[in-house]
N, C-alpha and C positions, 0 to 999 in steps of 0.2 A: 504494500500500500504506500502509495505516495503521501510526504509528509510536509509537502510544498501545498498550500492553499492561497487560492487568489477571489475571493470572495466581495460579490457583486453588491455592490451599495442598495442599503435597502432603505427603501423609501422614506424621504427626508419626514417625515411625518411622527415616526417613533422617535428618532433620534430631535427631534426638534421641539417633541411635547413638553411642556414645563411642567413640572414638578412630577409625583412618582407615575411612572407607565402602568403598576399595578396598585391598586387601593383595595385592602380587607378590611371591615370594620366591622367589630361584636357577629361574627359569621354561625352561625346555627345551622344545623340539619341533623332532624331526627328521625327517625324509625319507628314510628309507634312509639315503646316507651325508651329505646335505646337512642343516645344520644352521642351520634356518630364524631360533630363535631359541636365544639361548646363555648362558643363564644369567643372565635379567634380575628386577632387582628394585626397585620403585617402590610408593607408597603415595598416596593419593587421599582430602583431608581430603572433609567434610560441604560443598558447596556451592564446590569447587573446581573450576575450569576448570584440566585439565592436559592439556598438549596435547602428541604425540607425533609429530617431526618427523622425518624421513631422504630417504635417497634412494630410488629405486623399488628392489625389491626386499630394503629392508633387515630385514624381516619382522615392519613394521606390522601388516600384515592377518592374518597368522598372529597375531598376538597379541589382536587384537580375537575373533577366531574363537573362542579359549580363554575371553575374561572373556565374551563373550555366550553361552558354555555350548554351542556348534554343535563343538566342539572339542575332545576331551582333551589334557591337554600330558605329554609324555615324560617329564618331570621336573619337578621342586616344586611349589609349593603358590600358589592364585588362593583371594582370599575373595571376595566382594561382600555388603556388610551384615553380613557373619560367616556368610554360610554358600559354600555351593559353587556354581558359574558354573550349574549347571543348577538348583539349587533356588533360586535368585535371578532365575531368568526371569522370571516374572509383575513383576517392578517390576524388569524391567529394559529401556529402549527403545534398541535398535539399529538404525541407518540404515548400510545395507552401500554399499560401492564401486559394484555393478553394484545397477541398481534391482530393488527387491524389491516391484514392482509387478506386478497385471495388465491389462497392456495391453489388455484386451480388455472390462475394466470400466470405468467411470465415475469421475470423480473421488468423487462419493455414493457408488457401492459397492464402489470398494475402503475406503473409510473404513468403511463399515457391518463389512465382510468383517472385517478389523482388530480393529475393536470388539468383534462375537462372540466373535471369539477370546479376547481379552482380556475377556472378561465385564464390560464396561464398561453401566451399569445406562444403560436409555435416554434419561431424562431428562438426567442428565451425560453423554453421547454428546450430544444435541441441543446445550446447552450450549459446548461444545468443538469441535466440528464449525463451530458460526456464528463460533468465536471467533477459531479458527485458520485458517479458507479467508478468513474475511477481511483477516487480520495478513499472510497471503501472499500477499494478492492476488486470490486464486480463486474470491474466490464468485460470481463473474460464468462461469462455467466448469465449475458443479458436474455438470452431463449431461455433458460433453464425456469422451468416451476417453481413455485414460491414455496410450492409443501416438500418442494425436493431439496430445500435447502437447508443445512445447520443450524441450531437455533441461534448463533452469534450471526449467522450471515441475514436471517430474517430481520432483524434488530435492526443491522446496518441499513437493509431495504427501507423498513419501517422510517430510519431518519430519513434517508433520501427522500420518500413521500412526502414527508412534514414541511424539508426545505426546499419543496419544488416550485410552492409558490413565494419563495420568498420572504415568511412573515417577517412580523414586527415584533410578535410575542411566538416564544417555545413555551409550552410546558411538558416535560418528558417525567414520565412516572416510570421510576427503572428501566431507563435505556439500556443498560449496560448488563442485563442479568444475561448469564448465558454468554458474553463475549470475553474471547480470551483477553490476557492484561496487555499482551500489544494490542491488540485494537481499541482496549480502553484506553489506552494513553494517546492513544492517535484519536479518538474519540472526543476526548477530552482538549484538545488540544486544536476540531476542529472547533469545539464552542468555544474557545478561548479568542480564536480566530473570528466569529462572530459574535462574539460579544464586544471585540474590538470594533467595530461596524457598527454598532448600535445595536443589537437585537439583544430583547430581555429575556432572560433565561429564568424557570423555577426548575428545581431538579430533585426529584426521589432516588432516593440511593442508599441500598441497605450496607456500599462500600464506604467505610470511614475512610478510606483513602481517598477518594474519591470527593468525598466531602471538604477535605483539606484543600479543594480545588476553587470549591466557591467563594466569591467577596465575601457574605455572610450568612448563617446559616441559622435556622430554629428548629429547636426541639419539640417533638409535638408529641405527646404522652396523651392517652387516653382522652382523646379532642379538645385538650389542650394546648398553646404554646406555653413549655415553660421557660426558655430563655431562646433571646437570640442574639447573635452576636460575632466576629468575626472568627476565626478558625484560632489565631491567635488566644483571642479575648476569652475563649469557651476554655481552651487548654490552661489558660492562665487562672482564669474562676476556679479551676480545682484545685488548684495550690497544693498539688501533689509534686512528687519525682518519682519515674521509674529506672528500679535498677535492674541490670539484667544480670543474673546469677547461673555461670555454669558450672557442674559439680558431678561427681562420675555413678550416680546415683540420685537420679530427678527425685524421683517415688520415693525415696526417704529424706530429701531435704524439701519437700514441699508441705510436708506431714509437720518434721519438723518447727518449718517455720507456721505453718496454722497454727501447731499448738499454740507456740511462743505468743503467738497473737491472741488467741483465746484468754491466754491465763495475763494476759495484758505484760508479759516482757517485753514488747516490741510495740513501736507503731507502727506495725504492717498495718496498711489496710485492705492490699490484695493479692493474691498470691495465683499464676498462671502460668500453667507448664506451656513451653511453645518446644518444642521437638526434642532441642537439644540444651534447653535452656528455660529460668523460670524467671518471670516477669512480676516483679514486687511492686507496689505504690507506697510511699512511705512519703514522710511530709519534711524528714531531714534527712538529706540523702547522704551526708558525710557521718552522722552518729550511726543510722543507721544503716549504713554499711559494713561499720564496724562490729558493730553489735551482731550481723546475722554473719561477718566472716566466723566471731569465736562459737556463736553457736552450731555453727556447721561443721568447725575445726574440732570442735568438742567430741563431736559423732564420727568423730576419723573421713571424714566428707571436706576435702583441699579446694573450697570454692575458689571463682576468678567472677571478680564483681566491676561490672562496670556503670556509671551514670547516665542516664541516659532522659531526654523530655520525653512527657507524656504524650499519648497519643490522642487522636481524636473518639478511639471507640474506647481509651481509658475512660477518658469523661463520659459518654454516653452511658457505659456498665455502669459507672458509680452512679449516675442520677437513677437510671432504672432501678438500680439497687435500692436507692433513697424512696421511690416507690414503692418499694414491695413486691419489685416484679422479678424477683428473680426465684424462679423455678427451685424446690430444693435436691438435692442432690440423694437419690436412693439405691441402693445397691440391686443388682438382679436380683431376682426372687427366686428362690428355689435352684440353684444351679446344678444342673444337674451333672457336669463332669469338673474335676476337681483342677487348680489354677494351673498352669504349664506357662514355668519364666522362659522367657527368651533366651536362648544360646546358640552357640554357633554349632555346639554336638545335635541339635535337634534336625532332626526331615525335614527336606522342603517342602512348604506347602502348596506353593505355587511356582510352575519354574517353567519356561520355554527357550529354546533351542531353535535356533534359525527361522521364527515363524514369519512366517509370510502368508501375505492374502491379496486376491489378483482377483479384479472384476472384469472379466470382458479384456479390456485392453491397461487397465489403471490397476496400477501398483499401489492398494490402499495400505498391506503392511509390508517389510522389507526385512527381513533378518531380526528379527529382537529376539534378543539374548537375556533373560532375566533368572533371579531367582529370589523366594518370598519366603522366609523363615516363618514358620509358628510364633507368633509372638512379636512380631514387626509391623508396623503401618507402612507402607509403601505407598509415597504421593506419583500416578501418573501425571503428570504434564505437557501442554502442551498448546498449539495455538490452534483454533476451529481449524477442523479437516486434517489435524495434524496424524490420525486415523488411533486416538485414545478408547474412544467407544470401541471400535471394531476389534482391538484387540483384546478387551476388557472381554466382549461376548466371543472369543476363540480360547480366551483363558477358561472360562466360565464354561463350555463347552456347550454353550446355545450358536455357533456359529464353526463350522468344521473350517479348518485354516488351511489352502492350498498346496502348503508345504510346509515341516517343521513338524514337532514334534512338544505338545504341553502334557505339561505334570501336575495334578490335581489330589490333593492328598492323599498322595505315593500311589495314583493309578495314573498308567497312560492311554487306556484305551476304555471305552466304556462311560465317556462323560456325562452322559446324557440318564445314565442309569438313575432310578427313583430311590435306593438306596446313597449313593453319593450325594443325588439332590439334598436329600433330608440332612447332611451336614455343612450346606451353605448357603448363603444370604445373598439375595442379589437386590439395589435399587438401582434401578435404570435412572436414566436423565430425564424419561418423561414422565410422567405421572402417572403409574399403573394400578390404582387403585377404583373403585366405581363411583363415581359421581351417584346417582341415585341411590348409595346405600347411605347410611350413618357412618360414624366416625368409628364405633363401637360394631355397626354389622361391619365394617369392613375388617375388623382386628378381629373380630368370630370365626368371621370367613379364611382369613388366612393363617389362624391357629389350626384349623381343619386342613388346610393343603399342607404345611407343614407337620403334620400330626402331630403336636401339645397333647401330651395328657388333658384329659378333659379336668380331673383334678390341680392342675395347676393353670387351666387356661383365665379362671378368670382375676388372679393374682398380676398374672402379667401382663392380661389388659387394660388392669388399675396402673401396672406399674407405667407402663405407656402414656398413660392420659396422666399420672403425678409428673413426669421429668418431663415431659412437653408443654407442661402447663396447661393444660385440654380438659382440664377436670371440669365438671359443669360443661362442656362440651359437645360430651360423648354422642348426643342426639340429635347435632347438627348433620348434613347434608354432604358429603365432603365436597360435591361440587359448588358451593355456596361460600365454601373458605378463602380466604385469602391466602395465595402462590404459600405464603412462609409455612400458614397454620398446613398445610395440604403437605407439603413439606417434612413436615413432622411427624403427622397420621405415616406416611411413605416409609420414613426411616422404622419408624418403633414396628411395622410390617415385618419389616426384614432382618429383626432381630428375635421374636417374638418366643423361639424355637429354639434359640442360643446357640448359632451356629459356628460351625469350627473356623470357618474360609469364608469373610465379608467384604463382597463386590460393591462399594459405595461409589456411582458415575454422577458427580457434582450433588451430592447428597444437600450440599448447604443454596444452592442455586436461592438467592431473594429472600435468604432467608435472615431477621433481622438479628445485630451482633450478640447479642445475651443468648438468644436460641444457637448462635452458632457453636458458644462459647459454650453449651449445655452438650448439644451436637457432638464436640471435641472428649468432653469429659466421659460420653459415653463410649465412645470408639476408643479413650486410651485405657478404660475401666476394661474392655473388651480382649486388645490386648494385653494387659497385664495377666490375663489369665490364660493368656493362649491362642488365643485368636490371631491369623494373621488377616492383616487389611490392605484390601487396593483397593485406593481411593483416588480420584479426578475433582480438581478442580479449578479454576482462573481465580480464586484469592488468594495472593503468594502469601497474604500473612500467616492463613490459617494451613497453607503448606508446610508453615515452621515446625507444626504438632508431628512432623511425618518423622522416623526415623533415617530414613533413606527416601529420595525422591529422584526419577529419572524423568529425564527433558526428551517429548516425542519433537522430530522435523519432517513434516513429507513424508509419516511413514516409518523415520528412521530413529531409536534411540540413541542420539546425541552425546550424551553425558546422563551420571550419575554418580551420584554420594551423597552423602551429609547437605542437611542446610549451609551449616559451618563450613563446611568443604567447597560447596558451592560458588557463596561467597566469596570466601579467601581466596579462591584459585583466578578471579575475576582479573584480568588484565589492565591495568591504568588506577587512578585514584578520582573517587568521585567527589566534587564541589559542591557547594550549596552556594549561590553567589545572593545575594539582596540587589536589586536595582530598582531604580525608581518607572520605568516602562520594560516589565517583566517578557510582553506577549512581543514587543518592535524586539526586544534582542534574542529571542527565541527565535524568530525566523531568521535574525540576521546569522544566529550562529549555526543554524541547521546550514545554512549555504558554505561555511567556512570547514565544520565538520560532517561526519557521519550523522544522520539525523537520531541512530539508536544513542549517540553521545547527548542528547540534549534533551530537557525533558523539563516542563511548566510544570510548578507546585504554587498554585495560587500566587503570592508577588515573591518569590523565590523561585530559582533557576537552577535545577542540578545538572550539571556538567563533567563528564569522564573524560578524562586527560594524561595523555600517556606518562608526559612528562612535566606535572604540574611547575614544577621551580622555571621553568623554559616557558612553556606553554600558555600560562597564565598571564605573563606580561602581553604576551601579541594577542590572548583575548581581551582585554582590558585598553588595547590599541584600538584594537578594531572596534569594540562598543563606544570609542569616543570618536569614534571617526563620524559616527549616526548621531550624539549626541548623548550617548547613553554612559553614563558613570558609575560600575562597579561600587557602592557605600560599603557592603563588608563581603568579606568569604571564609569560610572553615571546610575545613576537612569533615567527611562525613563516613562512616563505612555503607559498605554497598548495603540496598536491601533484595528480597530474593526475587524482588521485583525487577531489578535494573539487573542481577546476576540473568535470569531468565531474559528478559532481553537483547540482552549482549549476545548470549549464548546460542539465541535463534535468530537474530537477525547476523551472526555470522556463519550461523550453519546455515543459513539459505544460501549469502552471498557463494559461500563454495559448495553449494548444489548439496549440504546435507551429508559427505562422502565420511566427514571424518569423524571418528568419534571419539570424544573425551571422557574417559572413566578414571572415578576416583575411589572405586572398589577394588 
């Protein structure tokens, strides 16, 4: 995908209106007696990115419904441009949750389809159509079906529609669910590029990274706003620090420090394993550092502590926390085979051998070489089409693989058999559950496919509806839920049975951060006793939870190791630079560098540079050459965000051939 954007002035009219382009005042919509949203009020300058964050259900989508005019609200008053949600249609482009595509047309004619509507004259239609199927990627794709496409490449279509007639106002309610993290940052990066132009942006996004992108941002809790305020401002409200603690024994120094925080030795205030490393808040990060070295040093556990700021989805856990809303943590119920720790002496659970898979004429898989200990999370990785699914169902043995040879708790032939089924879990990426059943028939139903004892089945489907938070629930519709709640009913499916071997394909897709963070707690509960896990996903954060994680390209497994490994092994040293016109030097230096070296974080610029002491001077020439003045820089370590990117925008440029392993 091309990361050069030249974006056509949009009509002087948004960009010329005085005072804010969007107006919410005391907004209400209810339900009968459920009160979706409760009295919110927020304002939306000319060419502002404001992004509206919560947890599922907290009545995002209802509010989006109201400004794109599909919606009346109960009470008060919605402007856009100064008039009303439905006389403000024609300049206003909306990308809804569930795709607002026809599957059954062409990438060409749902854009044409679109166009008409919007009375968009044909010559700007040809213009825009060449400008944005190429910025996404698509123009190699323009005949192909809309239900034929991956669900990152529907997304991308999805925006193309929105910006075909050029609004004035976006409102995008999770664009980004389902698209890999290179197309998010290119994503990201083209609203950055339009909002430079004048176009007002609102944005839902269950990615806190993501969020770090917007001017300013509100927390909407239960149809409420409870703070809004810059990316900065929200991180700083919590007057927290996080340290990162690595130690050669997670599982005993997390315990640890809960204790120490229970019986009040510590001001931990939160403590979160991320793969290879566990993530503290604490409110003095130099006492307490100290204080959790000797407590670790104590338990013969040699931590390495580093300082580190908070993040955005720190703040968001803490306030949901400050709600009440955080799910409690219950152990399986009844288990019925006993814990198996991770070792290297242990059988492979999952293991392939030159697999390859060939459609027709397309080389979907290429040689992958893997193997999944008992007891391991293993993150798949990869960018849409990079063929993660396909292999996942040849592991899983729902798809027989052209050539190669997989291993499935120490059988190689025979995958398909109802005895081996019955020791593994599978969630697909799409949603396999019944829409017309309940949340409660559908965990019935698949404790019976699975065969649960009937005397343990209905423990386990309390224990489902307790760790999801679904309780009071159970009698809703699942097709009536919202992507995250739906999400959850999915996963607690496919564990219901306590399987040995769990296929998780983007388990967390939309799903908001406390539930992810619940999510995590259950798949590392899973393995601690034995389970191994292949798991997919486009959140490099919640990649950190993986013990080992491999990079797919075209097919080809890339690299693999450690998060840490990953990392470290990452060529050049990455910048964080502050300038005062973040998006004019972002393009200027995509032209000077490789575009995977440059990357927008809201009015911060990170930058990879081979040879920072050299390099850094002639970037800081060249920004003043435009006008633009470098205020500060620091050294930053990679994250496995910018590790991942590097890693596949270099395995494409050399066609994928080589592969990096750090096993």
């Amino acid at each position: 995908m091309s990361s050069n954007l030249e974006v056509v002035a949009t009509s002087p009219s948004a960009a010329a209106t005085a005072g804010p382009v969007i107006q919410v005042q005391n907004l209400h919509k209810h339900y009968h007696r459920l009160a979706a949203v409760n009295g919110i009020s927020f304002e939306v300058q000319a060419g502002e990115i404001f992004g509206l964050i919560g947890p599922d259900g907290a009545g995002k989508t209802t509010t989006f419904h109201i400004l794109a005019g599909v919606m009346e609200p109960t009470a008060g008053t919605v402007q856009l441009l100064r008039r009303s949600p439905r006389e403000a249609r024609l300049r206003t482009g909306y990308l809804t949750q569930q795709f607002s595509l026809y599957l059954d047309l062409s990438i060409d004619e749902n854009l044409r389809y679109v166009a008409g509507l919007r009375n968009v004259h044909p010559h700007r239609f040809a213009e825009r159509r060449a400008k944005y199927l190429q910025l996404m990627d698509l123009d190699r794709f323009s005949d192909r079906l809309a239900g034929e496409l991956s669900g990152g490449m529907k997304q991308k279509l999805a925006l193309c529609c929105a910006l075909i007639a050029q609004p004035d106002v976006l409102l995008l309610d999770e664009p980004t669910t389902g698209v890999d993290p290179l197309s998010r940052r290119e994503f990201w990066d083209v609203l950055a590029a339009l909002s430079k132009e004048g176009v007002t942006m609102v944005v839902a996004t269950p990615y806190l990274d993501e969020a770090e992108r917007c001017h300013r941002v509100a927390f909407m809790y239960d149809g409420h706003i409870q703070q809004i305020g810059t990316p900065a401002e929200l991180r700083a409200s919590l007057g927290l620090c996080r340290l990162e603690v690595r130690t050669a024994n997670l599982e005993a120094a997390e315990k640890i420090l809960w204790d120490a925080a229970r019986q009040g030795a510590t001001q931990i205030r939160d403590v979160q394993t991320f793969g290879d490393r566990l993530d503290v808040l604490v409110a003095n990060p130099q006492s307490q550092a100290s204080n959790i070295a000797q407590l670790l040093q104590a338990a013969q556990l040699s931590p390495e502590i580093q300082i580190a700021e908070p993040t955005l989805e720190n703040v968001f856990v803490t306030r949901l926390r400050q709600q009440g809303s955080d799910p409690p943590f219950t152990p399986f119920p009844h288990p019925s085979y006993p814990p198996v720790s991770a070792s290297s002496s242990l059988p492979v659970a999952i293991g392939a051998e030159n697999l390859q898979k060939i459609f027709g004429d397309f080389h979907a898989v290429k040689g992958v070489n893997l193997q999944i200990r008992y007891g391991e999370i293993y993150g798949l990785l990869g960018a849409n089409g990079a063929g993660k699914t396909t292999t996942i169902k040849m592991l899983c043995g729902l798809l027989a693989p052209t050539h190669g040879r997989v291993t499935l708790a120490g059988q190689t032939g025979q995958l398909r058999s109802p005895k081996l089924r019955q020791r593994l879990g599978y969630m697909s990426q799409k949603f396999t559950l019944y829409n017309d059943l309940t949340i409660r028939e559908n965990l019935e139903f698949y404790c019976g496919v699975y065969g649960v004892p009937r005397q343990l089945q209905r423990d386990r489907i309390q224990w489902v509806l307790e760790t999801c938070g679904l309780v009071g629930r159970e009698h809703l519709l699942t097709g009536q839920l919202p992507g995250g709640w739906k999400q959850r009913v999915a996963f607690g499916a496919s564990v219901l049975h306590e399987p040995e071997i769990l296929f998780l394909d983007e388990p967390t897709s939309g799903v908001d951060p406390l539930a992810r963070r619940q999510f995590w707690r259950l798949i590392e509960a899973f393995a601690r006793r034995g389970t191994a896990v292949l798991v997919t996903t486009h959140y490099l954060e919640e990649a950190e939870h993986c013990h080992r994680i491999g990079f797919m390209v075209a097919g080809e497994l890339v690299a693999q190791g450690s998060p840490s490994q990953m990392k470290a092994e990452q060529p050049g040293q990455l910048l964080e630079l502050q300038v005062f016109q973040p998006q004019i030097a972002a393009d200027w230096l995509k032209q000077m560098l490789e575009p995977w070296r440059v990357s927008l974080f809201g009015d911060r610029l990170h930058v990879v540079l081979n040879e920072p002491e050299l390099e850094l001077a002639a970037v800081q020439s060249q920004l003043q050459t435009i006008g633009v003045t470098v205020q500060s820089w620091r050294a930053i370590p990679f994250s496995l965000e910018d590790a991942f990117i590097g890693i596949v925008q270099r395995a494409q440029r050399q066609g994928g051939s080589q592969c990096q392993s750090g096993v």
